[in-house]
C-alpha positions in Angstrom: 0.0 0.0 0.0 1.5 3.5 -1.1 1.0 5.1 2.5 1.9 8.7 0.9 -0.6 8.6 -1.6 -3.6 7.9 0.8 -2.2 10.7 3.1 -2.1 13.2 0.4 -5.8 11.7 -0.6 -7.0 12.2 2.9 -5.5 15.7 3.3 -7.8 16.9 0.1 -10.7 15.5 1.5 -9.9 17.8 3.9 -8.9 20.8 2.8 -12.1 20.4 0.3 -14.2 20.1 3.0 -12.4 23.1 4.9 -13.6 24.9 1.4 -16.8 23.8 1.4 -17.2 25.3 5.2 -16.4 28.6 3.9 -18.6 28.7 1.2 -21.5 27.0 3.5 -20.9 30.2 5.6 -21.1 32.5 2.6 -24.7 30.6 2.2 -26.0 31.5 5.5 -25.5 35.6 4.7 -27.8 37.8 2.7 -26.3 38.5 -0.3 -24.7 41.3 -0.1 -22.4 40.8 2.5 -21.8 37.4 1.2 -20.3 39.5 -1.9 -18.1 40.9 0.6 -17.2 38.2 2.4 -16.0 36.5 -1.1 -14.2 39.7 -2.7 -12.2 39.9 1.4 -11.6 36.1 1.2 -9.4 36.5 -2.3 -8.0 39.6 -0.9 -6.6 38.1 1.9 -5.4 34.5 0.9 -2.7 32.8 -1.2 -2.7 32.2 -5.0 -2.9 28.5 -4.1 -5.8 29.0 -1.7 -7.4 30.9 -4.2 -6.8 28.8 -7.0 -8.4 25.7 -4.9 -11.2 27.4 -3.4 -11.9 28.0 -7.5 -11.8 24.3 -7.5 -14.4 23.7 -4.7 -16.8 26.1 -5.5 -16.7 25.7 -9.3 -17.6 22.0 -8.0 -19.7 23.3 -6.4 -21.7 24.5 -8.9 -21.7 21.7 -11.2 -22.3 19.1 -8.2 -25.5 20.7 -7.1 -29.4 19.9 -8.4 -31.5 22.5 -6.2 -31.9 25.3 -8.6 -32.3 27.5 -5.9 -29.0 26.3 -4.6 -26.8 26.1 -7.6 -28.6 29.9 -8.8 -26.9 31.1 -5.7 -23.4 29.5 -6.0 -23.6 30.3 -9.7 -23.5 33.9 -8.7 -21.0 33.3 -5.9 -18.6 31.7 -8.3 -18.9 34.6 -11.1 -18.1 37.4 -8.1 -15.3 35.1 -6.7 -14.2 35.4 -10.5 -14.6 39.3 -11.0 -13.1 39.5 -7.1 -10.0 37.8 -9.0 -9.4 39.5 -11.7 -9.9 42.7 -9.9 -7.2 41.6 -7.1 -4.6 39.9 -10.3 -5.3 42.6 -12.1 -6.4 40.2 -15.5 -8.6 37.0 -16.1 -7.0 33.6 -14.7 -9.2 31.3 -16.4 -11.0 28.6 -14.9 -9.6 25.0 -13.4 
């Protein structure tokens, strides 16, 4: 058994599901300060944070079937992406 590979398996579980928390907090606000919440998030965290919380919630997106749901992390996702390009200063492109 290749004990490295299920260690770095286990630790994206968790950093996904560390992800997954933030965005579940964005969910609970009204939407405005959810917008802010997201544009201080990309603001404030690494290139690699930001590039794999792009990951999650673009997952996001795809992975979920309430319309009501997926409408609202639809728009989280495009102001996570104009919240990048604003902070990089050009378009990154998608995962």
């Amino acid at each position: 058994m290749d004990w490295q590979r299920l260690l770095h398996g286990v630790a994206d579980v968790a950093q996904g599901a560390a992800y997954g928390m933030v965005v579940g907090q964005w969910s609970q606000l009204d939407d405005n300060t959810a917008f802010n919440q997201i544009f201080q998030y990309v603001q404030s965290r690494s290139v690699a944070e930001v590039d794999a919380m792009d990951q999650t919630l673009l997952g996001m997106c795809v992975n979920t079937f309430d319309p009501t749901q997926r409408r609202r992390l639809t728009t989280f996702y495009a102001t996570f992406k104009v919240a990048e390009t604003l902070h990089f200063q050009q378009f990154r492109g998608f995962p």
